[in-house]
N, C-alpha and C positions, 0 to 999 in steps of 0.2 A: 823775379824782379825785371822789370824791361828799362832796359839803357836808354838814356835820352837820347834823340838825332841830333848830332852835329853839323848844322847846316850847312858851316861853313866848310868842311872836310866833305859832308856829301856833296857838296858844290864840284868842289877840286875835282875829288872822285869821279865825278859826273865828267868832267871838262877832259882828265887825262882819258876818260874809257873810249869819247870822240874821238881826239885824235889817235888815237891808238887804231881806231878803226878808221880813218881817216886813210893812215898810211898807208892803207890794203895788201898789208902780208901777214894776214891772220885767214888760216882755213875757215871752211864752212861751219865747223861744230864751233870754233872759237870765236867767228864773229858772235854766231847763236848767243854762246855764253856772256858776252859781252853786253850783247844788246840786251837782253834779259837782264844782266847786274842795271844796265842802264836805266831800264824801263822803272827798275825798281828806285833805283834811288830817285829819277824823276819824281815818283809819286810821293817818295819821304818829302823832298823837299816842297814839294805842292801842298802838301799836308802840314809842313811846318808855316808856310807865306799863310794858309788857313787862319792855321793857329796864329798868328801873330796880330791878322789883320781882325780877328774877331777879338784879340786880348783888346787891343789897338779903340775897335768899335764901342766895346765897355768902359772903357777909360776915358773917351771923350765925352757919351752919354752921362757917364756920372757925374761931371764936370758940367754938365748941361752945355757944352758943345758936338752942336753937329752940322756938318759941314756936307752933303750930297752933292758936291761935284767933281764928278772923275778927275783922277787923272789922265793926262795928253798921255796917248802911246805913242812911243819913237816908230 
């Protein structure tokens, strides 16, 4: 059975692993380890904004709204 992602916990996750390496008192094999957890949760969470924005897509479509203009990026 695969556990759902908690986006918002992989978030955190994500946030404390930066500064953590931020600080720069983690040896080489533990930034490695670090960065690697990182890499990983980035991609859950990339995968979850996916999934959201495609539930998101279906939901309007059925509603017979659709709306094709980006959003502004900051």
């Amino acid at each position: 059975m695969t556990k759902k992602f908690d986006f918002n916990k992989g978030l955190s996750e994500l946030e404390a692993i930066v500064n953590t390496m931020e600080s720069g008192d983690l040896s080489l094999e533990d930034s490695l380890a670090y960065f690697s957890k990182g890499v990983e949760l980035t991609k859950s969470c990339q995968s979850a904004l996916d999934q959201a924005s495609q539930k998101i897509s279906k939901l309007t479509e059925q509603d017979g709204f659709v709306n094709e203009v980006p959003f502004e990026e900051s």
